[in-house]
C-alpha positions in Angstrom: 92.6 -17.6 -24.4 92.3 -13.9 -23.8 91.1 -12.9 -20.6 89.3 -9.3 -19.2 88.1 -8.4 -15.7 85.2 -6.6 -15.6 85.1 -4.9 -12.0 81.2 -4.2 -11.2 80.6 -1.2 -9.1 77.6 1.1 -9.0 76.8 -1.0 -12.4 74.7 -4.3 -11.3 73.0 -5.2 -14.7 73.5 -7.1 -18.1 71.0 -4.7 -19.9 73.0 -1.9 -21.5 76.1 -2.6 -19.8 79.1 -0.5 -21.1 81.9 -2.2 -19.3 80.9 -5.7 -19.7 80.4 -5.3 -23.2 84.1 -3.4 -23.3 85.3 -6.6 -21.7 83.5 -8.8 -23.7 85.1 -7.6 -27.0 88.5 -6.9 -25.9 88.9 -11.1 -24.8 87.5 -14.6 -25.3 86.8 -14.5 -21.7 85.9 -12.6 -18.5 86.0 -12.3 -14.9 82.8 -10.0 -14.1 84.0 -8.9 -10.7 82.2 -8.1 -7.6 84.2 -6.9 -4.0 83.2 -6.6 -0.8 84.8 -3.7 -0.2 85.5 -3.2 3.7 86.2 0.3 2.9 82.9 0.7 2.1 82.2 0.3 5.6 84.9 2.5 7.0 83.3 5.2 4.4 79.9 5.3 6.4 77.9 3.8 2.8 77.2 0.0 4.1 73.6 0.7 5.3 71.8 -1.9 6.3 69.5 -1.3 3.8 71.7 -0.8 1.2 73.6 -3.7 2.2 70.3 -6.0 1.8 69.4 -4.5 -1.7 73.1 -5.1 -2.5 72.7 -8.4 -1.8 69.4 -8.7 -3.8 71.2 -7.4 -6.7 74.5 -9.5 -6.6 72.2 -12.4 -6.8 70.7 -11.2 -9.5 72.8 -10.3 -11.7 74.6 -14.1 -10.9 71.9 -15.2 -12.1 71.5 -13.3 -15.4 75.2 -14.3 -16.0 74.4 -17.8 -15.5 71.8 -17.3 -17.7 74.6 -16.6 -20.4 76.7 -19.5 -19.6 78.7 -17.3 -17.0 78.5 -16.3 -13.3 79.9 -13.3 -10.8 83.1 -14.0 -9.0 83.2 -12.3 -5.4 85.4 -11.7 -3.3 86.3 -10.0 0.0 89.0 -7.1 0.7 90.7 -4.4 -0.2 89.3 -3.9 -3.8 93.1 -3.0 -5.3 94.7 -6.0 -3.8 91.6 -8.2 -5.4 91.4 -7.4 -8.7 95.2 -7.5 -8.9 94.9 -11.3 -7.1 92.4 -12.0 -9.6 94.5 -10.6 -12.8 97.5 -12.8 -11.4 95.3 -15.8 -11.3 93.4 -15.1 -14.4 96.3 -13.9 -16.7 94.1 -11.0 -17.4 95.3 -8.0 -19.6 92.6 -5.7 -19.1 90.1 -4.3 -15.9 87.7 -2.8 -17.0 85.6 -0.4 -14.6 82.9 2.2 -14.8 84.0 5.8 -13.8 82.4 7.3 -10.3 82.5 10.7 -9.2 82.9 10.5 -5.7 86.3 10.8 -3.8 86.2 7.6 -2.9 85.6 6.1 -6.5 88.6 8.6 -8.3 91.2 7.4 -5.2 90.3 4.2 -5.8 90.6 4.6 -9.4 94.3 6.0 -9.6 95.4 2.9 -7.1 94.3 0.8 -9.8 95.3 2.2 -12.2 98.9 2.5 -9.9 99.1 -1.3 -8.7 98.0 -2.8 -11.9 101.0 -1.0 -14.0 103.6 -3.4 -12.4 101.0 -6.5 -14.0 100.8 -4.8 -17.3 97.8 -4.8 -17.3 95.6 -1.8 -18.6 93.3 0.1 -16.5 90.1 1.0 -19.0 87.1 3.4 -17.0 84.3 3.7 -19.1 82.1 7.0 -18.9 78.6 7.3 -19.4 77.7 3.6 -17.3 76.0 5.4 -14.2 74.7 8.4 -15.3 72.9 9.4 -18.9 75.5 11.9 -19.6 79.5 11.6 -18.7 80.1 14.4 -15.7 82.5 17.2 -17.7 81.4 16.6 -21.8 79.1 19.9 -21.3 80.2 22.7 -19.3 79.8 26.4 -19.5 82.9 28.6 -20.9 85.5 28.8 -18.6 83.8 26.8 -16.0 84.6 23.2 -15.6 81.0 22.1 -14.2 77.3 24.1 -14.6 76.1 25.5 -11.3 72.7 26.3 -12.4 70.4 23.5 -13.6 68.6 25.1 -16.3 71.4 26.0 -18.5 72.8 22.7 -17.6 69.4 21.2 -18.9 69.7 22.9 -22.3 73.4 21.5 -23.1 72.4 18.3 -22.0 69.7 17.5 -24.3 71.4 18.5 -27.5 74.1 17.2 -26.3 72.2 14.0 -26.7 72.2 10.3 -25.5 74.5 7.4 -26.3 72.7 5.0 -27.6 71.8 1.5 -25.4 73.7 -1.8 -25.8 71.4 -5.5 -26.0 72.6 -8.0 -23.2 75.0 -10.1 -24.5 73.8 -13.7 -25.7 77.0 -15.4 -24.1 79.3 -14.5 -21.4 82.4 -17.1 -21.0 84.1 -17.4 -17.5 87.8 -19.5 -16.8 87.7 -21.3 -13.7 88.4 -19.1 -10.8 88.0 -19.0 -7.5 85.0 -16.8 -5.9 83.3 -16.7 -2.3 79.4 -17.4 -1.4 77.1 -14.5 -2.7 76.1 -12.5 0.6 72.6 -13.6 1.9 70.1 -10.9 2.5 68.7 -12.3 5.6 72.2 -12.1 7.2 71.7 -8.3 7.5 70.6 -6.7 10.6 69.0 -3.3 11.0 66.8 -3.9 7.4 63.7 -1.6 7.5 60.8 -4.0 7.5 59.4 -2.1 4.1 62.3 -2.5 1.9 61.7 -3.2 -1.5 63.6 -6.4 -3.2 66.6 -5.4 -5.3 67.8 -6.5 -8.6 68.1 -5.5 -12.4 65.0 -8.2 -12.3 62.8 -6.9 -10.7 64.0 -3.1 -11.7 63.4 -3.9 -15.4 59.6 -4.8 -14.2 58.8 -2.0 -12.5 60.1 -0.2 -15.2 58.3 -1.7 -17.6 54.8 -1.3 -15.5 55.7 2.3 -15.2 56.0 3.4 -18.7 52.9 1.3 -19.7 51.0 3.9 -17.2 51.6 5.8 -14.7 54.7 8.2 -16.5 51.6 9.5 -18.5 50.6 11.2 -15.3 54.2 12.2 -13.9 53.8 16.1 -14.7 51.0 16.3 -13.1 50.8 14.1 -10.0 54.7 13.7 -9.4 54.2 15.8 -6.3 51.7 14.1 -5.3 52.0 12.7 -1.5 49.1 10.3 -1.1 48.9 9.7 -4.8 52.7 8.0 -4.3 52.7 8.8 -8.1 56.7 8.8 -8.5 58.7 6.0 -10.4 60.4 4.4 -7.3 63.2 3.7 -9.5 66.1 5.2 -7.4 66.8 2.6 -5.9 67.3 0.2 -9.1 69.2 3.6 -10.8 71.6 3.9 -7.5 72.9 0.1 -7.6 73.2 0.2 -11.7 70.4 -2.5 -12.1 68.6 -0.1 -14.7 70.5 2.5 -17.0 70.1 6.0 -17.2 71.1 6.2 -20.7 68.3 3.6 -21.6 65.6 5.2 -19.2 65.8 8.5 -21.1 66.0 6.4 -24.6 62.7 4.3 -23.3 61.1 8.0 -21.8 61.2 9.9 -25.0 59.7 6.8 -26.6 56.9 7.0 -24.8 56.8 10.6 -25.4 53.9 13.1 -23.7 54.2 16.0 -20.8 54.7 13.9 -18.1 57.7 11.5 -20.1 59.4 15.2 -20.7 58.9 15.6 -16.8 60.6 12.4 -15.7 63.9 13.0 -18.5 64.0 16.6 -16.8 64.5 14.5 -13.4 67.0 12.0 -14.9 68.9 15.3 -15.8 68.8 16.7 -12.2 70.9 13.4 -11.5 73.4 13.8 -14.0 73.6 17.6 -12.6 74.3 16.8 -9.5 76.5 14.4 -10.6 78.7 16.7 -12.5 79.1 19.1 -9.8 80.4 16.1 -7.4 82.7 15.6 -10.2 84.0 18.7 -10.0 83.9 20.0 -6.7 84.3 16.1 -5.0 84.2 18.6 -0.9 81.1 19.1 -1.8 79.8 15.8 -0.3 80.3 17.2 3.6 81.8 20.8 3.0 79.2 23.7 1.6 79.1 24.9 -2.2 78.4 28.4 -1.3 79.2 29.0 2.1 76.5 31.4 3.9 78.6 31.9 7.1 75.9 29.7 9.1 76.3 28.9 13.0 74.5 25.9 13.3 72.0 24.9 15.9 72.3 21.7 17.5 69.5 21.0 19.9 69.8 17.2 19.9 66.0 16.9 21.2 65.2 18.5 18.6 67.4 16.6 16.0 66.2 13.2 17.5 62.3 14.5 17.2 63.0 14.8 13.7 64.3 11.3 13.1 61.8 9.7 14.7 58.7 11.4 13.2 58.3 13.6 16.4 58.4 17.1 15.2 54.1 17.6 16.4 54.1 18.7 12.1 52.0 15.8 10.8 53.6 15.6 7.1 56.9 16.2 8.4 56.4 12.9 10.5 54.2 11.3 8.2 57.4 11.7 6.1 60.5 10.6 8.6 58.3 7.6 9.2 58.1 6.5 5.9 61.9 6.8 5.6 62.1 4.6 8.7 59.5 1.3 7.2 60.7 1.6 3.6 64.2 2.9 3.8 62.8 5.5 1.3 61.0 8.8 1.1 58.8 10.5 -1.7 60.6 13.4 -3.5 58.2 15.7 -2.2 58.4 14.7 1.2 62.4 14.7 0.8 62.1 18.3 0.1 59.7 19.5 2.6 61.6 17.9 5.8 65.3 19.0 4.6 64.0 22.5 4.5 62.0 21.8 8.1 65.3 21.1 9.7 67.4 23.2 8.1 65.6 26.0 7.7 63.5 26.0 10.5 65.5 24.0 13.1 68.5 25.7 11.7 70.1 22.4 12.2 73.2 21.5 10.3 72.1 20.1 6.9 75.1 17.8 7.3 73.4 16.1 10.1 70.4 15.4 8.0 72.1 14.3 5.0 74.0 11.4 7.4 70.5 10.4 8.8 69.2 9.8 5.2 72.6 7.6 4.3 72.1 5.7 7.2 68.4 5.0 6.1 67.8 5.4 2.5 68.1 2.8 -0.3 69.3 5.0 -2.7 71.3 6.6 -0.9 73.5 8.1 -3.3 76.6 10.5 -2.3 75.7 12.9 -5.1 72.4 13.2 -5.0 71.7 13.3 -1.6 74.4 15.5 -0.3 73.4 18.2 -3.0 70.0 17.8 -2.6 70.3 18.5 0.8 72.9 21.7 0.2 70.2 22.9 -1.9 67.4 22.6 0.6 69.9 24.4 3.1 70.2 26.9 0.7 74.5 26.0 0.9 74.3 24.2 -2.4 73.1 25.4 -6.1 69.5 26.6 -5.3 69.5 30.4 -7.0 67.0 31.3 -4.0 69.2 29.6 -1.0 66.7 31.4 1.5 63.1 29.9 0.4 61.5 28.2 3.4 58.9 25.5 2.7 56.3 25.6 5.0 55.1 22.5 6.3 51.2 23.6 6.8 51.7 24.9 3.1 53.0 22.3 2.2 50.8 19.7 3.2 47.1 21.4 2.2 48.6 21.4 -1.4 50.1 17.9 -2.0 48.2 16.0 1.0 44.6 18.1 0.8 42.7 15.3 2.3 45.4 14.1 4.6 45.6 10.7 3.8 49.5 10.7 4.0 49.5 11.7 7.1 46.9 9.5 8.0 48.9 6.2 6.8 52.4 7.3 8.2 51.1 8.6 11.2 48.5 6.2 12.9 47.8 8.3 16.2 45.8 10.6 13.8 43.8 8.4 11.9 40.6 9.0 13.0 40.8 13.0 12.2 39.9 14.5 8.8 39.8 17.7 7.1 42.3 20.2 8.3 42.6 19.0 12.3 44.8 16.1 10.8 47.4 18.9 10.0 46.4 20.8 12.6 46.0 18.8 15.6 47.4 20.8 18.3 44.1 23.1 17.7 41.8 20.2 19.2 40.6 20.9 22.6 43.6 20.0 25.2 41.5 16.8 26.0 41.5 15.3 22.4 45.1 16.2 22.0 45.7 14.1 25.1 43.9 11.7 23.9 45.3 11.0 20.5 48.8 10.5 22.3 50.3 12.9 19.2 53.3 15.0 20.3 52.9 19.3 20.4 54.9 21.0 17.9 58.5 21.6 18.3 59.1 24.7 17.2 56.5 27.7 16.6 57.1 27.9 12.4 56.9 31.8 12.7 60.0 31.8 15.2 61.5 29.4 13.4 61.7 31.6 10.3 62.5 34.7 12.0 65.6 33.2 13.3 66.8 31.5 10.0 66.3 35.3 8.1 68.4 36.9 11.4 71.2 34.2 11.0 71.2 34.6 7.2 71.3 38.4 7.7 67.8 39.1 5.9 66.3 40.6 9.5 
C-alpha cells in the first residue's frame, strides 16, 4: 500500500481541500497531519484565543475525517523532525503541504523540503489552498507583487478562480501513532466572547450569510451597530472555509453587495501577495516615512483597555477584549487613532491585535495596520480618521458605544460621543475617563512629524 502525508497547516477543512485531495490521489493511503508546533509559540502567534479556536478546529476536522473512515494524527515538536518521524514510520513517499507566505511558513518549507531529500521522499506545496488566488500568478510588468489594490483588483478577476473540489467520500488511514487532540478548556487567557471554531460550524454561518444578510453588505458593511459583516475571518484564517469556494458561492449569489464581499476577499489575497514578496514587511515599514515614534505608555495602555475618553474608540478596544474580534470598521478607525493621533508606533498596535484577535493573521493584520499608519500601501498615507466623524456616521444613534461601553448607557443623542461636554458633575458621575489627547493637537503633530506643517 501507497502511502502520502498530508501536513495540515493554515488548511483545517475537508470541503475543497487541495492538498488532501493531492494526497488522496497520489496513494492508497494517508497520514492527514497536524503538529503542535512549539515554534509557533517562540514566534509570538499561539494566542490564547487562537489557541482555543485551534483546538475547536482540530476536533473538527477529526471528526469529518472519521466521518470518512479516517482520523487526524497529532503530534508535538519541531514540525521537520515530525513529519520526517512520521514518513519513517509510515513508509510514506510524498508530504504534501499548502504554500504560506509568511517567513516563517517559506523557512519552514525549504527545511522540509531539505530533511526529507535524505528519505526520498518528495516535498509537494500546493498553491491556491489559503488564499483565492496563488500570491505571484498576477503581477504588474517588472514588478514581482501589485502595490496598489485597484489594479491588483482588475488582474485578479480575469485572472479568474480555480474551481472548488467535493469532500472526498473516503479517506483511508494505516495504523500510526498520534497524541490526544488538545482540549479547548485547557487554555488560559480565552476572551469570554469567543466564538467556537471549526469548518462545522464555519460552513453554517456561511451558509446563513449568503441566504441574507450578503444582500445587504454594500450597503451596511460599515455599519457599527448594525454588526452587518460576515464574521468569517476567523473560519477563513484557520482554513475551515475556502477562499476559492467563498468567491465561487459569492458570485452565485450575485447582487451589489455579493460584488462588495468578492472585492474584500481580494483585499486578502492583496495583502497576501505583498507578504509574499516583501516577507519584512510583517514588522519593518513598506514605505518608510522617516517617523520618530511616540511612546507614551499611559497612553498606549489607555488604548488597550478602552480608556482613550473617545467613546467608539473604546466601544471598539472592548469589543476586541470579550470577543477576541473587532468590526472592520472599528479596526480602521482605532489603528488610525493611535497611529495617527497618538503617533504611537503602528508596530505596537499590530502586536496588541495578535495577542487578541482570532484571526489574527500575519498578512492581513500587519498590512492593514501599515496602511492605517500610512507606512504600508495606502496612496494617501496621511488621511486621519476622526473618531467624532467617525462615529456620527457609522454609530448615529450611539448604540455601539452604548453596548461596549456600559458607563454611558443611559446618554443618547450626541452626549454619548460627546461626554466630556456634560456638566463636570455628570461626568463625575458616569465614572467615564476625559479624553486623552485633544484630536486637533493630535493632528497637528502627526502633519509636523510627517513634514506637511
Amino acid at each position: 500500500m501507497s502511502v502520502a502525508v498530508v501536513l495540515f497547516t493554515s488548511d483545517l477543512r475537508v470541503h475543497d481541500q487541495p492538498v488532501l485531495r493531492a494526497g488522496l490521489r497520489a496513494a492508497d493511503e494517508v497520514v492527514p497531519l497536524f503538529v503542535l508546533d512549539p515554534g509557533v509559540r517562540k514566534a509570538g502567534f499561539d494566542a490564547p484565543n487562537r489557541s482555543a479556536f485551534l483546538a475547536d478546529c482540530l476536533a473538527g476536522l477529526d471528526g469529518a475525517l472519521r466521518e470518512r473512515g479516517g482520523r487526524l494524527v497529532v503530534r508535538a515538536g519541531d514540525v521537520v523532525e515530525q513529519v520526517c518521524r512520521v514518513v519513517t514510520e509510515s513508509g510514506a513517499r510524498e508530504v504534501h503541504v499548502a504554500a504560506g507566505v509568511s517567513g516563517y511558513a517559506l523557512r519552514r518549507e525549504e527545511a522540509l523540503r531539505t530533511a526529507l531529500e535524505p528519505l526520498r521522499c518528495a516535498l509537494l506545496v500546493h498553491d491556491a489552498v489559503i488564499t483565492a488566488l496563488p500570491p505571484g500568478q498576477v503581477t504588474p510588468a517588472g514588478r514581482d507583487h501589485f502595490a496598489v489594490f485597484t489594479p491588483y483588483f482588475r488582474k485578479w478577476e480575469a485572472a479568474g478562480t480555480r474551481e472548488t473540489l467535493a469532500a472526498p467520500r473516503t479517506v483511508r488511514v494505516p495504523e500510526i501513532a498520534g497524541r490526544p487532540l488538545p482540549p479547548r478548556d485547557a487554555v488560559t487567557g480565552v476572551s469570554p466572547g469567543l466564538v467556537l471554531g471549526g469548518e462545522r460550524q464555519g460552513r453554517a454561518l456561511l451558509r446563513g450569510w449568503l441566504a441574507d444578510a450578503v444582500t445587504a453588505y454594500e450597503e451596511r458593511h460599515d455599519d457599527l451597530p448594525g454588526d452587518a459583516t460576515s464574521r468569517l475571518s476567523p473560519y477563513l484564517h484557520f482554513g475551515c472555509l475556502s477562499a476559492a469556494e467563498l468567491v465561487h458561492r459569492a458570485r452565485s449569489k450575485g447582487g451589489p453587495g455579493a460584488d462588495a464581499f468578492v472585492r474584500q476577499l481580494a483585499w486578502r489575497d492583496f495583502h497576501h501577495q505583498v507578504l509574499a514578496a516583501r516577507p519584512a514587511a510583517s514588522w519593518a515599514d513598506y514605505r518608510t516615512r522617516g517617523d520618530h515614534w511616540r511612546a507614551d505608555k499611559d497612553e498606549i495602555s489607555a488604548w488597550q483597555e478602552g480608556r482613550t475618553g473617545y467613546p467608539v474608540v473604546d466601544a471598539a478596544m472592548r469589543q476586541l477584549l470579550h470577543e477576541g474580534w473587532m468590526h472592520n470598521r472599528g479596526r480602521l478607525l482605532v489603528a488610525s487613532f493611535l497611529t495617527k493621533t497618538l503617533y504611537v508606533d503602528w508596530r505596537i498596535g499590530a502586536r496588541h491585535f495578535l495577542g487578541l484577535l482570532v484571526d489574527g493573521d500575519l498578512a492581513n493584520n500587519q498590512l492593514n495596520w501599515q496602511w492605517a499608519a500610512g507606512t504600508g500601501t495606502d496612496t494617501r498615507p496621511n488621511r486621519i480618521l476622526n473618531p467624532l466623524t467617525q462615529a456620527k456616521r457609522f454609530d448615529p444613534r450611539g448604540d455601539y458605544v452604548r453596548r461596549w461601553v456600559p458607563e454611558l448607557a443611559e446618554l443618547a443623542g450626541a452626549a454619548v460621543h460627546q461626554p466630556w461636554k456634560l456638566p463636570a458633575p455628570d461626568r463625575a458621575r458616569l465614572g467615564y475617563p476625559e479624553p486623552i489627547v485633544d484630536l486637533a493637537d493630535g493632528r497637528s503633530r502627526f502633519e509636523q512629524a510627517r513634514g506637511l506643517g
